[in-house]
mmCIF file as Biopython writes it, N, C-alpha, C and O atoms, coordinates in Angstrom:
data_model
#
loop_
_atom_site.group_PDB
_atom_site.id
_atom_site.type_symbol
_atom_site.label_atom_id
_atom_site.label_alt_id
_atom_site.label_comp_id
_atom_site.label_asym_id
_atom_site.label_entity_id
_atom_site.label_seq_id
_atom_site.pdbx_PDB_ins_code
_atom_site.Cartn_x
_atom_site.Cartn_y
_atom_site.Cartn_z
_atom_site.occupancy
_atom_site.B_iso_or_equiv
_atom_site.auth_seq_id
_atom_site.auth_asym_id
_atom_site.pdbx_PDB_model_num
ATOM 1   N N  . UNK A ? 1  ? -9.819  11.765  -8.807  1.0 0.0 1  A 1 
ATOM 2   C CA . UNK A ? 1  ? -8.838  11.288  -7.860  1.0 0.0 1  A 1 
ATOM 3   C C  . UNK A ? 1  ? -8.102  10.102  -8.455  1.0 0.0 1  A 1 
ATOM 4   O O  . UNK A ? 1  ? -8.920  9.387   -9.035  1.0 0.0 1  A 1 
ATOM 5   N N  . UNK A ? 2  ? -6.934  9.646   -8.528  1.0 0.0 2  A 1 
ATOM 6   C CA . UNK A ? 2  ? -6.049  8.882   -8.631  1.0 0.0 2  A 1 
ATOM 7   C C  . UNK A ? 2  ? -5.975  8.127   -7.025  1.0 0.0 2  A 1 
ATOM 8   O O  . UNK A ? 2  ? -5.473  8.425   -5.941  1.0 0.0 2  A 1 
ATOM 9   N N  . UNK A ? 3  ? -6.562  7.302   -7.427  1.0 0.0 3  A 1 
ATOM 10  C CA . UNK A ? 3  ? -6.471  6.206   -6.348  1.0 0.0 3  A 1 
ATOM 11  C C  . UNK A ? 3  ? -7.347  4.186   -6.683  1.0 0.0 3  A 1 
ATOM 12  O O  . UNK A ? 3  ? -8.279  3.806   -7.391  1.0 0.0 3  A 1 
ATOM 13  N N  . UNK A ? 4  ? -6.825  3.792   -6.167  1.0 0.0 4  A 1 
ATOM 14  C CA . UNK A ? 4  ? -7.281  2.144   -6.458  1.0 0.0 4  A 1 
ATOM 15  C C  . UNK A ? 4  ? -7.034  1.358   -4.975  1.0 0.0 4  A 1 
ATOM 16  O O  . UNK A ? 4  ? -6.149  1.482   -4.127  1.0 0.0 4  A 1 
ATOM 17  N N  . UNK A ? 5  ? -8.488  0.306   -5.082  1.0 0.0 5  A 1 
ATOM 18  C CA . UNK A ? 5  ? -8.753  -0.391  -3.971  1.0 0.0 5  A 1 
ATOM 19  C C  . UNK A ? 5  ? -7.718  -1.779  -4.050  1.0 0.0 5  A 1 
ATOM 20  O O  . UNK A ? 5  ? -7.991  -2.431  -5.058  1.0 0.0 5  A 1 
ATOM 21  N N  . UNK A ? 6  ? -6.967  -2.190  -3.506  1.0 0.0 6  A 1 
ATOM 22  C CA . UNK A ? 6  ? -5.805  -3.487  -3.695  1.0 0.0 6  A 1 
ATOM 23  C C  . UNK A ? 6  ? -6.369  -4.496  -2.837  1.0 0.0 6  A 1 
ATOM 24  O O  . UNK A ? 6  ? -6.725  -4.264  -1.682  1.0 0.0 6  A 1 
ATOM 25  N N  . UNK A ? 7  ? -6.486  -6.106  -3.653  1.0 0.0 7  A 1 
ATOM 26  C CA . UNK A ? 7  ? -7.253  -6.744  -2.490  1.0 0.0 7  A 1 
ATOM 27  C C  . UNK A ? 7  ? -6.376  -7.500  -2.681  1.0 0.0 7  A 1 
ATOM 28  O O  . UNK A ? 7  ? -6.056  -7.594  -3.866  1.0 0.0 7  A 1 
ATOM 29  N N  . UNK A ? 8  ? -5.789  -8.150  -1.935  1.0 0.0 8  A 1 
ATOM 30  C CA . UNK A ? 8  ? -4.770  -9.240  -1.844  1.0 0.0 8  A 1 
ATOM 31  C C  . UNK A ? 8  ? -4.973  -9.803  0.128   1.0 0.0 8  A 1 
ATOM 32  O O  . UNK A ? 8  ? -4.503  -9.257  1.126   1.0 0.0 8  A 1 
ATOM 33  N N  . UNK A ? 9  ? -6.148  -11.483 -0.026  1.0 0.0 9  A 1 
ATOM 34  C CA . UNK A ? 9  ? -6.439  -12.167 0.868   1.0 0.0 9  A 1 
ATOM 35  C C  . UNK A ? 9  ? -5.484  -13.080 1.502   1.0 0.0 9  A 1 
ATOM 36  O O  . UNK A ? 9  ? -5.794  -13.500 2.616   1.0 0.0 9  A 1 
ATOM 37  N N  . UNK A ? 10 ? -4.135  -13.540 0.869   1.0 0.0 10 A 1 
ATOM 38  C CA . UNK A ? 10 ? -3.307  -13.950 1.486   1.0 0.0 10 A 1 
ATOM 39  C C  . UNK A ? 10 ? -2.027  -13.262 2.447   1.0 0.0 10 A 1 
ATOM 40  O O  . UNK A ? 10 ? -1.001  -13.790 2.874   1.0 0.0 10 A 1 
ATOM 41  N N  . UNK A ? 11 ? -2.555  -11.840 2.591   1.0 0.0 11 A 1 
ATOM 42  C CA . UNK A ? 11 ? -1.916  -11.127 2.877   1.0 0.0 11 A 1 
ATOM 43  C C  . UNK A ? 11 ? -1.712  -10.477 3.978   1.0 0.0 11 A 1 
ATOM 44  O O  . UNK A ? 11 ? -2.549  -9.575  4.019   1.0 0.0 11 A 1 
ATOM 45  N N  . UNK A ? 12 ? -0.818  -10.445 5.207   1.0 0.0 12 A 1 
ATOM 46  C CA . UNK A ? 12 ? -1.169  -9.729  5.948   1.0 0.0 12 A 1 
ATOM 47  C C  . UNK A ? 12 ? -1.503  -8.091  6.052   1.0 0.0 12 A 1 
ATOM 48  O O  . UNK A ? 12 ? -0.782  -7.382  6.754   1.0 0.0 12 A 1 
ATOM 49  N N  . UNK A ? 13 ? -2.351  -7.671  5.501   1.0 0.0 13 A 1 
ATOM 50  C CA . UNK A ? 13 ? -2.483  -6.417  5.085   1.0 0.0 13 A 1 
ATOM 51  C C  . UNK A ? 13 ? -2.154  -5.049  6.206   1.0 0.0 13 A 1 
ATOM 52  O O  . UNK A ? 13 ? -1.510  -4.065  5.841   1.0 0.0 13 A 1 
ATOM 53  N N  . UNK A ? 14 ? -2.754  -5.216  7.675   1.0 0.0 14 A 1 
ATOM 54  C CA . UNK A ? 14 ? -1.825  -4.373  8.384   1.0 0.0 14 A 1 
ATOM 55  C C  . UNK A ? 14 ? -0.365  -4.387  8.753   1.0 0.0 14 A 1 
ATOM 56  O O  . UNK A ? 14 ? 0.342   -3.381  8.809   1.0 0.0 14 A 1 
ATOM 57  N N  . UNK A ? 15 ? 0.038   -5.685  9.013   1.0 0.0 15 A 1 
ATOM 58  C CA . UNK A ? 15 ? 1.412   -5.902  9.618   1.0 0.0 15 A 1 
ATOM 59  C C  . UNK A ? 15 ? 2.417   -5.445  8.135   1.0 0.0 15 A 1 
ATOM 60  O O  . UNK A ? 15 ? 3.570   -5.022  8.227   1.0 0.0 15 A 1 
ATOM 61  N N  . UNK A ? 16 ? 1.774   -5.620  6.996   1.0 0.0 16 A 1 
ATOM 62  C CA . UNK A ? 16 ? 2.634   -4.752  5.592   1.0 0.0 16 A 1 
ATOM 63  C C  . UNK A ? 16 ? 2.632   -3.473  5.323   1.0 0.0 16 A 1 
ATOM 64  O O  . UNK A ? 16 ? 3.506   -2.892  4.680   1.0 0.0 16 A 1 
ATOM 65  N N  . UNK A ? 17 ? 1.597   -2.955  5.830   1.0 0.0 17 A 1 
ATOM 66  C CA . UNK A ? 17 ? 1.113   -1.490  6.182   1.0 0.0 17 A 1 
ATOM 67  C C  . UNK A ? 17 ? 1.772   -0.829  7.253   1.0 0.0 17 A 1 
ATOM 68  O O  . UNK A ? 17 ? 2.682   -0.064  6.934   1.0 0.0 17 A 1 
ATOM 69  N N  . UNK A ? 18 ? 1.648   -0.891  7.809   1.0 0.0 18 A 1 
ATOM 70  C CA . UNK A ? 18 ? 2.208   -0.788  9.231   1.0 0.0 18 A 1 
ATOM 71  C C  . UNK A ? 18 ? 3.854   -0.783  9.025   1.0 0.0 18 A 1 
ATOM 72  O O  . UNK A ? 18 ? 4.489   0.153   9.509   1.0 0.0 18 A 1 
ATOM 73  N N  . UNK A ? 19 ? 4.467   -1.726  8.377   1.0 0.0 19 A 1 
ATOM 74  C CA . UNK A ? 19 ? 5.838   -1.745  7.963   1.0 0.0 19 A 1 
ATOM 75  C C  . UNK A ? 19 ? 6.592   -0.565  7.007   1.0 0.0 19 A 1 
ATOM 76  O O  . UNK A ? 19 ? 7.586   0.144   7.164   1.0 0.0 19 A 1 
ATOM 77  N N  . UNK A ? 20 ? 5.338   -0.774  5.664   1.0 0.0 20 A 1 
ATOM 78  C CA . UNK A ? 20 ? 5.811   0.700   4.771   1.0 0.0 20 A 1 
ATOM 79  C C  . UNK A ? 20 ? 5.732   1.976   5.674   1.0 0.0 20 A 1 
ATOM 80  O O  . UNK A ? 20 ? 6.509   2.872   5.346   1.0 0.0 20 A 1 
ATOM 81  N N  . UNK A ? 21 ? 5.066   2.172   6.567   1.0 0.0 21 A 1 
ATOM 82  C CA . UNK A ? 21 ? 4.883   3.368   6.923   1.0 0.0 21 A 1 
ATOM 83  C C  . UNK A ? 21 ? 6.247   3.388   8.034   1.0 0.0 21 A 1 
ATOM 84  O O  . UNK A ? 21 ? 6.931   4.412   8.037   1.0 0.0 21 A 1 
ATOM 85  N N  . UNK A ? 22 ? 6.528   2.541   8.727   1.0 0.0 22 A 1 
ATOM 86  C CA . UNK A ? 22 ? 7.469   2.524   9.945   1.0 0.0 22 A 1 
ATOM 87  C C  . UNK A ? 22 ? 9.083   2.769   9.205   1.0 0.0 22 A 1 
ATOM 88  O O  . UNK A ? 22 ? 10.069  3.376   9.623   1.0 0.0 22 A 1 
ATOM 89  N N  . UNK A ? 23 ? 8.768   1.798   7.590   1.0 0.0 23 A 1 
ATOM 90  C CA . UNK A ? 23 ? 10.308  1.972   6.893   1.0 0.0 23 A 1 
ATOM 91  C C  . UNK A ? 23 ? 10.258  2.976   6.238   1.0 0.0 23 A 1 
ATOM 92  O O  . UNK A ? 23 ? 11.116  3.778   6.609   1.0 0.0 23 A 1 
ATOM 93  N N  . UNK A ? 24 ? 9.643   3.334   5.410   1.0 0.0 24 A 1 
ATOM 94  C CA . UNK A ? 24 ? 9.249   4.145   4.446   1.0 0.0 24 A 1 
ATOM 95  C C  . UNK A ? 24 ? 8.881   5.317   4.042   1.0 0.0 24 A 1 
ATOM 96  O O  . UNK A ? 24 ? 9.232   5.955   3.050   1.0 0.0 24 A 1 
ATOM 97  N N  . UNK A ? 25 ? 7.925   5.636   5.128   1.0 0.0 25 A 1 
ATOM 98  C CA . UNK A ? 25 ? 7.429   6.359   5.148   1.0 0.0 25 A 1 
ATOM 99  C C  . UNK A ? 25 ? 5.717   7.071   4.291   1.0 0.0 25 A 1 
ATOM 100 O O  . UNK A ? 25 ? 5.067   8.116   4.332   1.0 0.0 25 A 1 
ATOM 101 N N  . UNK A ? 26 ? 5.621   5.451   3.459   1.0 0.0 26 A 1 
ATOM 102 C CA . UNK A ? 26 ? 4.513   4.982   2.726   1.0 0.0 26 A 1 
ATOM 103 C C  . UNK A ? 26 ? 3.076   4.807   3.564   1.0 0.0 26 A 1 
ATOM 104 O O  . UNK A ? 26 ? 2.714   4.220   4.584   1.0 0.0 26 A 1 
ATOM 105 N N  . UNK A ? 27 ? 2.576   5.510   2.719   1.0 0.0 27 A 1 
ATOM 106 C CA . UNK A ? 27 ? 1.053   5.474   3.756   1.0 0.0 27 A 1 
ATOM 107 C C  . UNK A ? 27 ? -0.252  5.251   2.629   1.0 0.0 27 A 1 
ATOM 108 O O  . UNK A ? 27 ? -0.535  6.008   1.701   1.0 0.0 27 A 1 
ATOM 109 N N  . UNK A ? 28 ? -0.819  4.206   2.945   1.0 0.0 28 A 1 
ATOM 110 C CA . UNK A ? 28 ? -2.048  3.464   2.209   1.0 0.0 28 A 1 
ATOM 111 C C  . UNK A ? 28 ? -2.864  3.098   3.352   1.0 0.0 28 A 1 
ATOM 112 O O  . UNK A ? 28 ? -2.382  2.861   4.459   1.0 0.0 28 A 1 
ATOM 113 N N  . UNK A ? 29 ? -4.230  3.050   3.050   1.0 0.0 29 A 1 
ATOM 114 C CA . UNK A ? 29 ? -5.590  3.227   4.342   1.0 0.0 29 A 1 
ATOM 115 C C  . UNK A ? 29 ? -5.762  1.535   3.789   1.0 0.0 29 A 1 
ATOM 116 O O  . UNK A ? 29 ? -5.776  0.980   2.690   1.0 0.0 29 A 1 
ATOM 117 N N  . UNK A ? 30 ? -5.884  1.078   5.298   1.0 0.0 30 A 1 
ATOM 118 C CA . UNK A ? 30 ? -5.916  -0.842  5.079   1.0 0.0 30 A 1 
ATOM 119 C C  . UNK A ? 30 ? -7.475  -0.614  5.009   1.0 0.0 30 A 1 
ATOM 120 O O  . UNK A ? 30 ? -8.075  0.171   5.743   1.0 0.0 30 A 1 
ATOM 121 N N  . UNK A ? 31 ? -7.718  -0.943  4.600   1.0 0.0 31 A 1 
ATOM 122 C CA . UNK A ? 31 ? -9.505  -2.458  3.986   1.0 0.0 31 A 1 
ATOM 123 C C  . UNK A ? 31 ? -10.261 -2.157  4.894   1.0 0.0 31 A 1 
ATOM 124 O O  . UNK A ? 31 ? -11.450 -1.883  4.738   1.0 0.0 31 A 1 
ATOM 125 N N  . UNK A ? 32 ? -9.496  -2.178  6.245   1.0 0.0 32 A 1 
ATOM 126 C CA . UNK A ? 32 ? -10.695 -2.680  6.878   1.0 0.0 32 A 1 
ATOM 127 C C  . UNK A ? 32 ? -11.504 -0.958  7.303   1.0 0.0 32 A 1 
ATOM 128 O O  . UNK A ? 32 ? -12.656 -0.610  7.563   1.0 0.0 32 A 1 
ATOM 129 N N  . UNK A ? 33 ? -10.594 -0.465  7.222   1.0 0.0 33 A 1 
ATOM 130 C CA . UNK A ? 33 ? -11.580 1.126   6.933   1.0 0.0 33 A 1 
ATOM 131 C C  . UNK A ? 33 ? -13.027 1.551   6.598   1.0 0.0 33 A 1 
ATOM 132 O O  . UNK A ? 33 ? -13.815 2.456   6.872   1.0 0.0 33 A 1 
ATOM 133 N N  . UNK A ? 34 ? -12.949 0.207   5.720   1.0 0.0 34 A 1 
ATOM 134 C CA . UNK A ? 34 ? -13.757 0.584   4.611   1.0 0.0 34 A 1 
ATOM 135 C C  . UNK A ? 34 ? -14.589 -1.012  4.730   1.0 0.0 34 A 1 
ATOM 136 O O  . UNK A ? 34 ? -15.446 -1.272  3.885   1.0 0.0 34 A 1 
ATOM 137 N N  . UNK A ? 35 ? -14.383 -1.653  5.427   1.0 0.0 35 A 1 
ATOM 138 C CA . UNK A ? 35 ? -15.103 -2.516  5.863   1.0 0.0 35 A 1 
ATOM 139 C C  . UNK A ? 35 ? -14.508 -3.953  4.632   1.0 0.0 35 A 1 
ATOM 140 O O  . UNK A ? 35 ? -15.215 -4.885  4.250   1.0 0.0 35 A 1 
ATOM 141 N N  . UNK A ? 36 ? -13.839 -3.837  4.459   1.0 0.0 36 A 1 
ATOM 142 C CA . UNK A ? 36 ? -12.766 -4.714  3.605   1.0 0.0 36 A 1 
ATOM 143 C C  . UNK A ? 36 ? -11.291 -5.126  3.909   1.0 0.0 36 A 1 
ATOM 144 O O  . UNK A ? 36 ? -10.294 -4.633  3.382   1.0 0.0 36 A 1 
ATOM 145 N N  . UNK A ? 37 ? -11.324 -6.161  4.894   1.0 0.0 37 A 1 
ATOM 146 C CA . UNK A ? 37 ? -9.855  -6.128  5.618   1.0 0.0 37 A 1 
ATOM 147 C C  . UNK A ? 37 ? -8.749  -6.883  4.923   1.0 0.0 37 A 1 
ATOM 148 O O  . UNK A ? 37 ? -7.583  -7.003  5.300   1.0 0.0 37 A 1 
ATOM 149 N N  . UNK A ? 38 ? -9.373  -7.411  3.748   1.0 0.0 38 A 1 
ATOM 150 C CA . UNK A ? 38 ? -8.233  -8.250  2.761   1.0 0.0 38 A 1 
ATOM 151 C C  . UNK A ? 38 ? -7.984  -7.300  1.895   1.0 0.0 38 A 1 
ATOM 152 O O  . UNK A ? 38 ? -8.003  -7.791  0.766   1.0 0.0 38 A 1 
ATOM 153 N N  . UNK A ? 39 ? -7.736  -6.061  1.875   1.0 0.0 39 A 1 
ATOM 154 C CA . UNK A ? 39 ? -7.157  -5.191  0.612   1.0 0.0 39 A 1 
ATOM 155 C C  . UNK A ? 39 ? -6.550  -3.580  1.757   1.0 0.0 39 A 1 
ATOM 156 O O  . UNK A ? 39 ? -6.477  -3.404  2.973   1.0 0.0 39 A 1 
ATOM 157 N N  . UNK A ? 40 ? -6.304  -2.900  0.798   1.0 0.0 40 A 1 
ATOM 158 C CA . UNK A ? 40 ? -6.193  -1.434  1.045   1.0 0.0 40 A 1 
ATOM 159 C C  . UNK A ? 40 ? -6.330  -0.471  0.059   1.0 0.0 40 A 1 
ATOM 160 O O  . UNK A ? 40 ? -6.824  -0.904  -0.982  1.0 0.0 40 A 1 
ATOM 161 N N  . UNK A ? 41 ? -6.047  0.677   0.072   1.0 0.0 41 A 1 
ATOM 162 C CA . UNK A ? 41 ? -7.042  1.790   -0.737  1.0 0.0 41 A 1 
ATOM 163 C C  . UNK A ? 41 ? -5.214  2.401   -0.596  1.0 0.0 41 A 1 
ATOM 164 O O  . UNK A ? 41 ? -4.445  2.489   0.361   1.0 0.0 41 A 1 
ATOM 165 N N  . UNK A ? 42 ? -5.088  2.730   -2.109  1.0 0.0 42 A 1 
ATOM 166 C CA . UNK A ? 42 ? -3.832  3.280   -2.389  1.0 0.0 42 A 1 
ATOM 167 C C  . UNK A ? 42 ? -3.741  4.486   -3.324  1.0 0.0 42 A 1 
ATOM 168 O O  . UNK A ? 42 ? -3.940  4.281   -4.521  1.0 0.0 42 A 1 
ATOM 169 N N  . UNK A ? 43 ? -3.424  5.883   -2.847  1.0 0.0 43 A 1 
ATOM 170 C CA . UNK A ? 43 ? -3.660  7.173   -3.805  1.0 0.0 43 A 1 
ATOM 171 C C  . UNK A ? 43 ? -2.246  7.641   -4.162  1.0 0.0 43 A 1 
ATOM 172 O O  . UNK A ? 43 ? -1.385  7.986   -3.353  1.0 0.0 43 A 1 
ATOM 173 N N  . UNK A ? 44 ? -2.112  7.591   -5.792  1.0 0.0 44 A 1 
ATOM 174 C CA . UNK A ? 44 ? -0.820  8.780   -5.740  1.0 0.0 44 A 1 
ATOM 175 C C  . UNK A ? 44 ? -1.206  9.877   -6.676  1.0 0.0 44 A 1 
ATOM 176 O O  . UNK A ? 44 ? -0.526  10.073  -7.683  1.0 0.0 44 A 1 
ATOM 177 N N  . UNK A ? 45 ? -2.277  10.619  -6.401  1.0 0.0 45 A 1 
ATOM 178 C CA . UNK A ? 45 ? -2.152  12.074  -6.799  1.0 0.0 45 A 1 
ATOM 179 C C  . UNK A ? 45 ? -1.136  12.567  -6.255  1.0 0.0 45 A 1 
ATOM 180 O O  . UNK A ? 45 ? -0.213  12.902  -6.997  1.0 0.0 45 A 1 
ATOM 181 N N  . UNK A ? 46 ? -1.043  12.701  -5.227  1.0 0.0 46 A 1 
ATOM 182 C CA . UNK A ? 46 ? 0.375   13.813  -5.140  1.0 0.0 46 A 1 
ATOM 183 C C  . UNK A ? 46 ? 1.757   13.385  -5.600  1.0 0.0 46 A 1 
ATOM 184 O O  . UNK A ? 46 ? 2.806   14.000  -5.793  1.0 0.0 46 A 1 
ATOM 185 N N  . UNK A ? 47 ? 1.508   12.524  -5.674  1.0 0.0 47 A 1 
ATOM 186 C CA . UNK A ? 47 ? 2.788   11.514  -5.773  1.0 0.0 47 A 1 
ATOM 187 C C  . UNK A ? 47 ? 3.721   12.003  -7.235  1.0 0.0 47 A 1 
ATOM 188 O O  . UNK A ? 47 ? 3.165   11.755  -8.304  1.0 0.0 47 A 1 
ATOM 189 N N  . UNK A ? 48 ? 5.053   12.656  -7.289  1.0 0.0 48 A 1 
ATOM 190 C CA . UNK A ? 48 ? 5.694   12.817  -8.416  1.0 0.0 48 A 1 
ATOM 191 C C  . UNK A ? 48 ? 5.500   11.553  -9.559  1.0 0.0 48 A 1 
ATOM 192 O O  . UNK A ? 48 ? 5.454   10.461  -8.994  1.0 0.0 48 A 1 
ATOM 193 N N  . UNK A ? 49 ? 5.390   11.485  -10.892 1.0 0.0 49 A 1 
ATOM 194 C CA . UNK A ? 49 ? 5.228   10.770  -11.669 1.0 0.0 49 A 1 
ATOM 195 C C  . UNK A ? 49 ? 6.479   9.227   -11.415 1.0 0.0 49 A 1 
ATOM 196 O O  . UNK A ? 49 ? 6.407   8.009   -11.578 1.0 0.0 49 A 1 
ATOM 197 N N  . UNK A ? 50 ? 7.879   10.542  -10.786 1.0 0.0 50 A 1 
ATOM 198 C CA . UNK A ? 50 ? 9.319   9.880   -11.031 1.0 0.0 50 A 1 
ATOM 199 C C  . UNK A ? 50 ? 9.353   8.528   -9.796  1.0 0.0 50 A 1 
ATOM 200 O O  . UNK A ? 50 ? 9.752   7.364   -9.836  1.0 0.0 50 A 1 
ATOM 201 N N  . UNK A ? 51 ? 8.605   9.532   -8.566  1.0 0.0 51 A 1 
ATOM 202 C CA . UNK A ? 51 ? 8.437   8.760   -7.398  1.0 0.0 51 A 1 
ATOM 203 C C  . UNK A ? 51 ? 7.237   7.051   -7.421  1.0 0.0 51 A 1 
ATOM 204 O O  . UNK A ? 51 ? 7.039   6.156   -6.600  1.0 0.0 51 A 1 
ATOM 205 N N  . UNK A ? 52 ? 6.850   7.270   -8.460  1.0 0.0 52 A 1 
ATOM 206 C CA . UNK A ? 52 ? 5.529   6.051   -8.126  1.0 0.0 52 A 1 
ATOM 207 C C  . UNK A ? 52 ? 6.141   4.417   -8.196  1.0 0.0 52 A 1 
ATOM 208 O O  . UNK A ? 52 ? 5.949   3.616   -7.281  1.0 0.0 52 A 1 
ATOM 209 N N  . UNK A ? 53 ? 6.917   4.085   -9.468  1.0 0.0 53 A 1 
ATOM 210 C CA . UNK A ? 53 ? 7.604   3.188   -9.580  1.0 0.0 53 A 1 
ATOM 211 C C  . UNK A ? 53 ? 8.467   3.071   -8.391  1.0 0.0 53 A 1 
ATOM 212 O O  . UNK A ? 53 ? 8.049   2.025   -7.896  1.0 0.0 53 A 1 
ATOM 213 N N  . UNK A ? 54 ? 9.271   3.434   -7.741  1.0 0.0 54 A 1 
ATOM 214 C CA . UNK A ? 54 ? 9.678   3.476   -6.305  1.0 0.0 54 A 1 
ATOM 215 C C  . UNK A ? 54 ? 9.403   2.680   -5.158  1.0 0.0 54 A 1 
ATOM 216 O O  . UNK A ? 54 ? 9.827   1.801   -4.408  1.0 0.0 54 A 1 
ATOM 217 N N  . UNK A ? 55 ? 8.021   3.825   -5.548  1.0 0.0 55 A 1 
ATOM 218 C CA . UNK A ? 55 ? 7.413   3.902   -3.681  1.0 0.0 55 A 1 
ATOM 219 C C  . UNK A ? 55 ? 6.257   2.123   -4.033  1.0 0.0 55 A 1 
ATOM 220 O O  . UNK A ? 55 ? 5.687   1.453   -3.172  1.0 0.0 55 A 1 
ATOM 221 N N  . UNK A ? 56 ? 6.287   1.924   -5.233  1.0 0.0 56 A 1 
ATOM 222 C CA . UNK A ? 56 ? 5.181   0.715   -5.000  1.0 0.0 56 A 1 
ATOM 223 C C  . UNK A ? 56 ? 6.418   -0.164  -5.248  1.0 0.0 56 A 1 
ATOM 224 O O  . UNK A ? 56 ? 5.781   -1.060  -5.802  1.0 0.0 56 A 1 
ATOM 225 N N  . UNK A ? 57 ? 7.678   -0.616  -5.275  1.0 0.0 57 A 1 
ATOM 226 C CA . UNK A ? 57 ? 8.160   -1.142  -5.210  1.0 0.0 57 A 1 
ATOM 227 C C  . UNK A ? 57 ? 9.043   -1.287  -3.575  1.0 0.0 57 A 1 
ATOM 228 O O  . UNK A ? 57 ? 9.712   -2.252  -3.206  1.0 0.0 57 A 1 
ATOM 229 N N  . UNK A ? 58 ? 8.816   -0.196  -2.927  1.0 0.0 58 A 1 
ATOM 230 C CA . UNK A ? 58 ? 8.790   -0.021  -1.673  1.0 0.0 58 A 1 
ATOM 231 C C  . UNK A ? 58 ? 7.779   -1.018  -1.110  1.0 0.0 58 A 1 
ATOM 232 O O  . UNK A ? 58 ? 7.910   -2.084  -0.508  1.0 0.0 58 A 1 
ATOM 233 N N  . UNK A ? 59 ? 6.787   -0.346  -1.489  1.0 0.0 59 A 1 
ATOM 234 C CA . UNK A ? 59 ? 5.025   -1.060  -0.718  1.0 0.0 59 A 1 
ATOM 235 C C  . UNK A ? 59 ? 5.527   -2.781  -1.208  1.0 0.0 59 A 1 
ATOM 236 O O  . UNK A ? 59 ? 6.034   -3.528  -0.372  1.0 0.0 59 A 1 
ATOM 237 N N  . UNK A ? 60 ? 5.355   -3.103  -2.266  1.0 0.0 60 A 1 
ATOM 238 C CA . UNK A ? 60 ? 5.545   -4.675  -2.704  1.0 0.0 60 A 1 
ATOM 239 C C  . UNK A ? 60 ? 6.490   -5.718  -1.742  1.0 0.0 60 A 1 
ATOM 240 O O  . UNK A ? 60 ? 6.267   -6.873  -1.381  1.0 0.0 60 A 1 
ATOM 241 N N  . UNK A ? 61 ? 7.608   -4.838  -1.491  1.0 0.0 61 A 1 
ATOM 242 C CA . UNK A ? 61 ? 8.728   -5.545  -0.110  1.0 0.0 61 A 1 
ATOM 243 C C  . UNK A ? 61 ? 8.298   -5.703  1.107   1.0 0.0 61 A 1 
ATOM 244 O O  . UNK A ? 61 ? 8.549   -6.674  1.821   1.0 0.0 61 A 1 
ATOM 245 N N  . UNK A ? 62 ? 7.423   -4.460  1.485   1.0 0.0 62 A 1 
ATOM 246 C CA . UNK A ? 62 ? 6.942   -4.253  2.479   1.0 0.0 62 A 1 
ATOM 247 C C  . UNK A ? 62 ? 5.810   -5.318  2.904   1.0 0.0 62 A 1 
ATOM 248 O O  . UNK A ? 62 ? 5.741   -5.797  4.036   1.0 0.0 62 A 1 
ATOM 249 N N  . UNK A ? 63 ? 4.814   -5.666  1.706   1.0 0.0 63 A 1 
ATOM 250 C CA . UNK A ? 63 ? 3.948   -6.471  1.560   1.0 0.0 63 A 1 
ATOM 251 C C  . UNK A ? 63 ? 4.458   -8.010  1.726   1.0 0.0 63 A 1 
ATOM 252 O O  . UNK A ? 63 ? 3.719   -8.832  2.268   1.0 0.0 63 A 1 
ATOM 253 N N  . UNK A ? 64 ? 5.775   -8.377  1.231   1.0 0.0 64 A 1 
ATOM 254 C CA . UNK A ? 64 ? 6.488   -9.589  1.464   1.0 0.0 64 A 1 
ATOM 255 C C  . UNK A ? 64 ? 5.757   -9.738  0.046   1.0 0.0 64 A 1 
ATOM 256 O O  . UNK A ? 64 ? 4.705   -10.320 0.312   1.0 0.0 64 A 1 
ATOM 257 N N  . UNK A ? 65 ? 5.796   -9.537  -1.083  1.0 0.0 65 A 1 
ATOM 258 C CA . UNK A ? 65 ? 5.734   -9.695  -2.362  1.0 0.0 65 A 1 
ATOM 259 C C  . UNK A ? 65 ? 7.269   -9.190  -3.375  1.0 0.0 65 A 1 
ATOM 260 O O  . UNK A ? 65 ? 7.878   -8.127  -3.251  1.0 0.0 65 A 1 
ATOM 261 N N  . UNK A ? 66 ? 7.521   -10.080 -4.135  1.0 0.0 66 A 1 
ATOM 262 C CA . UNK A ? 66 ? 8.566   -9.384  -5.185  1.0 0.0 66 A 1 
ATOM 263 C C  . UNK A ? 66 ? 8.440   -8.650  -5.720  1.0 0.0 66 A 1 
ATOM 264 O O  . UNK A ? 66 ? 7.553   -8.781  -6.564  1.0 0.0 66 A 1 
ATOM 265 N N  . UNK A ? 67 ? 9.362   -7.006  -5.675  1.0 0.0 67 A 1 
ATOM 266 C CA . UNK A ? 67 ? 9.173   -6.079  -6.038  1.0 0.0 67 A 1 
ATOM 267 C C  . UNK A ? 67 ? 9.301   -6.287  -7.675  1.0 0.0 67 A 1 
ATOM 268 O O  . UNK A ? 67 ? 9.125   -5.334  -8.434  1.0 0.0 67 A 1 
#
């Protein structure tokens, strides 16, 4: 599987989540899923090779980080 756990504690991790998915259409499982609420769990197997640079530059705005 192609996927990685993202921990970033200064972060509001649902209210950035919650945003990619509302703008975007970006969908990553927040932390606390998994009993880890300062990160999220991010997969792009399906994800076109062309699309990845994109969509995590999507997620990064979304996050209130510089893409």
């Amino acid at each position: 599987a192609l996927f990685g756990f993202v921990r970033a504690p200064a972060i509001d991790i649902a209210a950035g989540l919650a945003r990619a998915l509302s703008e975007h259409g970006l969908v990553a499982v927040p932390g606390a899923y998994f009993e880890a609420p300062e990160g999220f769990r991010l997969s792009w197997a399906s994800l076109p090779p062309d699309r990845l640079a994109p969509a995590l530059e999507l997620l990064a705005t979304s996050l209130g980080l510089p893409a």
